[in-house]
N, C-alpha and C positions, 0 to 999 in steps of 0.2 A: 639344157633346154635349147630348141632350133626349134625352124619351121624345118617343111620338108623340102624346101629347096635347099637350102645348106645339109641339112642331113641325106640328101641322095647326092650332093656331088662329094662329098663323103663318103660314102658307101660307095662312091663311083672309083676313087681314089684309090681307095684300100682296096677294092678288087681289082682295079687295073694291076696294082703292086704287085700282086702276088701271081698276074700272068692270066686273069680269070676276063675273057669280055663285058663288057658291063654297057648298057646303056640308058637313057632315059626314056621314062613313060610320064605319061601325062592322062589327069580326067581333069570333068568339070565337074564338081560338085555343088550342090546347094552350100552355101558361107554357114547356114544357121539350118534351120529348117524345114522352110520355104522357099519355092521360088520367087516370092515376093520379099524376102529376106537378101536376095542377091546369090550370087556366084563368085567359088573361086577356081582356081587350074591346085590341081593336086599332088605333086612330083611322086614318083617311083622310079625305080630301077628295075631293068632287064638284064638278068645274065647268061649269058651261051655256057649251056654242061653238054662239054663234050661228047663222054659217053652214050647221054641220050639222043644227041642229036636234037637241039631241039633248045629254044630260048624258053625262059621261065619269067614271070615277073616277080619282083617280092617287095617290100615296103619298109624303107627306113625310120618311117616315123615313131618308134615303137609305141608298145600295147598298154592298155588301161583299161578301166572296167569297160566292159562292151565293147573293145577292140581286142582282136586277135589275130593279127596277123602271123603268119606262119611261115616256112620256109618247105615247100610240100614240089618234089618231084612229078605228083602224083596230081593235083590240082589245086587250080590255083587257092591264094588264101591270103587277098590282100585288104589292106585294113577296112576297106569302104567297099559296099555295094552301088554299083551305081544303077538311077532311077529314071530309066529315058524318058518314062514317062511324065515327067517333070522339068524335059531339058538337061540333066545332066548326061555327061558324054562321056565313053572310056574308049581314048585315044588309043588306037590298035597301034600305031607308029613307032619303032625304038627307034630313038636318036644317037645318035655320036658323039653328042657334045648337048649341054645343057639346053635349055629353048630363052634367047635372046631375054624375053619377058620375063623372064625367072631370076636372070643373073641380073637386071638391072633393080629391079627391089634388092636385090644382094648387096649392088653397088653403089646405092643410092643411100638408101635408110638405115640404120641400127637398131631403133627399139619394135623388139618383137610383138609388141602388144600393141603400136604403132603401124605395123607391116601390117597386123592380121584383121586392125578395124579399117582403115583406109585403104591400104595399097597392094593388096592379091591382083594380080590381074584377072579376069573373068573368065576369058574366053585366048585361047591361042592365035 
Protein backbone atom coordinates (compact mmCIF):
# COMPACT_ATOMS: atom_id res chain seq x y z
CA UNK A 1 0.00 0.00 0.00
CA UNK A 2 1.47 3.83 -1.03
CA UNK A 3 -0.12 6.81 -2.17
CA UNK A 4 0.59 7.92 -5.61
CA UNK A 5 3.40 9.84 -5.07
CA UNK A 6 5.58 7.13 -3.94
CA UNK A 7 4.13 4.83 -6.24
CA UNK A 8 4.88 7.04 -9.50
CA UNK A 9 8.39 7.83 -8.46
CA UNK A 10 8.42 3.98 -8.49
CA UNK A 11 7.22 3.49 -11.52
CA UNK A 12 9.45 6.35 -12.48
CA UNK A 13 12.53 4.18 -11.23
CA UNK A 14 11.74 0.94 -12.67
CA UNK A 15 11.19 2.41 -16.08
CA UNK A 16 14.21 4.63 -16.17
CA UNK A 17 15.98 1.09 -15.25
CA UNK A 18 15.17 -0.60 -17.99
CA UNK A 19 16.19 2.38 -20.59
CA UNK A 20 12.26 3.47 -20.96
CA UNK A 21 11.69 7.66 -20.46
CA UNK A 22 9.44 8.19 -17.90
CA UNK A 23 7.97 11.23 -16.42
CA UNK A 24 5.69 12.96 -14.09
CA UNK A 25 1.98 14.06 -14.45
CA UNK A 26 -0.13 15.59 -12.31
CA UNK A 27 -4.33 16.61 -11.74
CA UNK A 28 -6.31 18.23 -9.22
CA UNK A 29 -8.95 16.11 -8.10
CA UNK A 30 -11.74 16.63 -5.79
CA UNK A 31 -10.15 14.79 -2.07
CA UNK A 32 -13.79 13.20 -1.58
CA UNK A 33 -16.58 14.20 -3.61
CA UNK A 34 -17.11 17.65 -3.46
CA UNK A 35 -15.49 20.63 -4.18
CA UNK A 36 -16.57 21.60 -0.74
CA UNK A 37 -14.85 18.54 0.45
CA UNK A 38 -11.46 19.98 -0.67
CA UNK A 39 -8.63 18.95 -3.25
CA UNK A 40 -5.79 16.96 -3.79
CA UNK A 41 -2.78 16.99 -6.71
CA UNK A 42 -2.83 13.25 -8.22
CA UNK A 43 0.55 11.84 -9.35
CA UNK A 44 0.91 9.81 -12.62
CA UNK A 45 3.43 8.85 -15.04
CA UNK A 46 4.39 9.58 -18.62
CA UNK A 47 6.27 7.34 -20.76
CA UNK A 48 8.04 8.11 -24.37
CA UNK A 49 7.25 4.64 -26.84
CA UNK A 50 9.53 4.98 -29.24
CA UNK A 51 8.04 3.28 -31.90
CA UNK A 52 5.04 5.34 -31.82
CA UNK A 53 6.43 8.46 -31.45
CA UNK A 54 4.50 9.82 -29.02
CA UNK A 55 4.28 10.17 -25.01
CA UNK A 56 1.53 8.13 -23.18
CA UNK A 57 0.35 8.51 -19.71
CA UNK A 58 -0.49 5.66 -17.46
CA UNK A 59 -1.18 5.49 -13.56
CA UNK A 60 0.56 3.68 -10.77
CA UNK A 61 -1.92 3.62 -8.42
CA UNK A 62 -3.40 0.39 -9.15
CA UNK A 63 -7.17 -0.64 -9.75
CA UNK A 64 -10.21 -1.60 -7.47
CA UNK A 65 -13.77 -1.67 -7.87
CA UNK A 66 -14.54 1.39 -10.22
CA UNK A 67 -11.01 1.96 -11.08
CA UNK A 68 -9.51 0.79 -14.15
CA UNK A 69 -6.75 1.88 -15.25
CA UNK A 70 -4.96 0.59 -18.14
CA UNK A 71 -2.02 0.59 -20.18
CA UNK A 72 -3.59 1.42 -23.73
CA UNK A 73 -1.41 2.62 -26.89
CA UNK A 74 -4.45 3.39 -28.35
CA UNK A 75 -6.15 5.87 -25.56
CA UNK A 76 -5.63 7.03 -22.76
CA UNK A 77 -7.09 5.12 -19.56
CA UNK A 78 -6.04 6.69 -16.42
CA UNK A 79 -7.54 5.82 -13.10
CA UNK A 80 -9.67 9.31 -12.80
CA UNK A 81 -11.71 11.32 -14.84
CA UNK A 82 -11.29 14.70 -14.47
CA UNK A 83 -14.21 17.27 -13.83
CA UNK A 84 -13.38 20.89 -14.88
CA UNK A 85 -16.40 21.79 -14.14
CA UNK A 86 -15.86 21.46 -10.64
CA UNK A 87 -12.29 22.79 -10.57
CA UNK A 88 -10.56 19.84 -11.00
CA UNK A 89 -7.42 20.09 -13.41
CA UNK A 90 -5.48 17.69 -15.69
CA UNK A 91 -1.92 19.01 -15.77
CA UNK A 92 -1.06 18.61 -19.53
CA UNK A 93 2.83 19.09 -18.23
CA UNK A 94 5.42 16.00 -18.05
CA UNK A 95 8.00 16.53 -15.69
CA UNK A 96 11.69 15.36 -15.34
CA UNK A 97 11.83 14.96 -11.87
CA UNK A 98 8.96 14.63 -9.30
CA UNK A 99 7.03 18.21 -8.31
CA UNK A 100 8.82 19.69 -5.09
CA UNK A 101 5.24 19.44 -3.40
CA UNK A 102 4.99 15.79 -3.66
CA UNK A 103 8.31 14.88 -2.46
CA UNK A 104 8.15 16.98 0.57
CA UNK A 105 4.88 14.91 2.09
CA UNK A 106 7.32 12.16 1.03
CA UNK A 107 9.85 13.77 3.15
CA UNK A 108 8.06 14.87 5.83
CA UNK A 109 5.35 12.48 7.08
CA UNK A 110 4.95 8.43 7.20
CA UNK A 111 1.52 7.56 8.05
CA UNK A 112 -0.52 7.21 5.10
CA UNK A 113 -3.82 7.71 6.50
CA UNK A 114 -2.08 10.83 7.96
CA UNK A 115 -0.87 12.13 4.53
CA UNK A 116 -4.25 11.60 2.82
CA UNK A 117 -6.52 13.32 5.66
CA UNK A 118 -4.23 16.36 6.42
CA UNK A 119 -1.32 16.77 4.03
CA UNK A 120 -2.04 16.33 -0.03
CA UNK A 121 -1.19 19.46 -1.38
CA UNK A 122 -4.24 21.00 -3.25
CA UNK A 123 -3.12 22.71 -5.98
CA UNK A 124 0.65 22.92 -7.76
Amino acid sequence: MGICYAKSNLLAAILRREGIPTGFCYQRLTLFDTPEEGFCIHALNAVYIEPEQKWIRLDARGNKEGIDAKFSLDEEKLAFKVRPAIGEIDYKTIYSKPHPKTMKVLQTHRDMIEIYVHYLPDEL
